[in-house]
C-alpha positions as CSV (number, residue, x, y, z in Angstrom):
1,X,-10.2,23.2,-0.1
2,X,-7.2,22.2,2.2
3,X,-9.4,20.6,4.3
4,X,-11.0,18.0,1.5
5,X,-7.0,18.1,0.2
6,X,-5.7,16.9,3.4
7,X,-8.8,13.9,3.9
8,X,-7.4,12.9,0.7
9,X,-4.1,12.5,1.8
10,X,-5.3,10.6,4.8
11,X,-7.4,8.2,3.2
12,X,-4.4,7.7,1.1
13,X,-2.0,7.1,3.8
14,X,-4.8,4.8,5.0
15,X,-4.9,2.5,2.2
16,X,-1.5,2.3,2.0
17,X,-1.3,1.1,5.6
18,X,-3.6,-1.7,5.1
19,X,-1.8,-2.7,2.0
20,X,1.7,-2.7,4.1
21,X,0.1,-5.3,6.9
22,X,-1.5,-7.8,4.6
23,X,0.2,-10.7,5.5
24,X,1.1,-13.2,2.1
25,X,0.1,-16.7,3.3
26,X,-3.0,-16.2,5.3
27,X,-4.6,-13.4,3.1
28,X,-2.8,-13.1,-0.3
29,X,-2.2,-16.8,-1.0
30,X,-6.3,-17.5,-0.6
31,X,-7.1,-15.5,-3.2
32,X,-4.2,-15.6,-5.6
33,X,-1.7,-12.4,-5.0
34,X,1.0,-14.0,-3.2
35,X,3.5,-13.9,-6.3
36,X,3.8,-12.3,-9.4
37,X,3.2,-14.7,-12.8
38,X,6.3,-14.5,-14.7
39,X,5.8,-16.1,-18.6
40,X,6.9,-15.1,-22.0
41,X,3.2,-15.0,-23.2
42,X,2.4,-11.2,-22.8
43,X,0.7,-11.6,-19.7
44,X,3.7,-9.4,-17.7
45,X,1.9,-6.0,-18.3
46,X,-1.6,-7.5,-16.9
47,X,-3.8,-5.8,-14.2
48,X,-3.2,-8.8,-11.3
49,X,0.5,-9.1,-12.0
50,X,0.7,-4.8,-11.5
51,X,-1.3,-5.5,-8.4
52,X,0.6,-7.7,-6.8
53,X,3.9,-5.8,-8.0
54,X,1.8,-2.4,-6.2
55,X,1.3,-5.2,-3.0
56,X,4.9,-6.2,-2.9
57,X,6.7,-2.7,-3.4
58,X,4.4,-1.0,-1.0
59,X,5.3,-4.1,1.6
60,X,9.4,-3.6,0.7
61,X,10.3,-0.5,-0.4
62,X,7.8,1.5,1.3
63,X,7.7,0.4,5.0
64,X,10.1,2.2,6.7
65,X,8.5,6.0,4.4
66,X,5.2,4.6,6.1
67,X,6.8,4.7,9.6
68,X,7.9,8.3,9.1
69,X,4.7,9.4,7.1
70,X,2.9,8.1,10.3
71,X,4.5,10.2,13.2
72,X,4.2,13.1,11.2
73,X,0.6,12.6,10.7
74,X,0.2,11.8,14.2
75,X,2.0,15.1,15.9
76,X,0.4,16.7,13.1
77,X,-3.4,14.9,14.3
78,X,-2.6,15.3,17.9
79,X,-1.0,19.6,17.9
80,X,-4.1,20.7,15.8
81,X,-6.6,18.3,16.7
């Protein structure tokens, strides 16, 4: 159980990893995430504009946790293997 638990995590951290390196104008621009579509017509709650809010916050606010989250899972990957 702690095992499947701790994959979990990993993948997690994983995903969140590629999400921090994607870079705006070569990937995000090409297919339409670069900035988030701001108009008074209801569309401020829709599924692209959260998606490229996740995109932005996890490339902002969530870099420098990432760094930190990393190490640890590294001394953690290399001490038990």
């Amino acid at each position: 159980m702690a095992l499947s638990f701790y994959g979990l995590l990993e993948a997690s951290l994983l995903v969140l990893n590629a999400i921090a390196i994607l870079n705006r104008q070569r990937f995000l621009k090409k297919i339409g995430l670069d900035a988030p579509i701001h108009s008074f017509d209801g569309q401020e709650g829709s599924v692209k504009n959260q998606i490229i809010s996740l995109i932005l916050a996890v490339q902002t606010v969530m870099r420098m946790p990432l760094i930190g989250i990393n190490i640890i899972v590294i001394f953690f990957k290399l001490i038990l293997g």
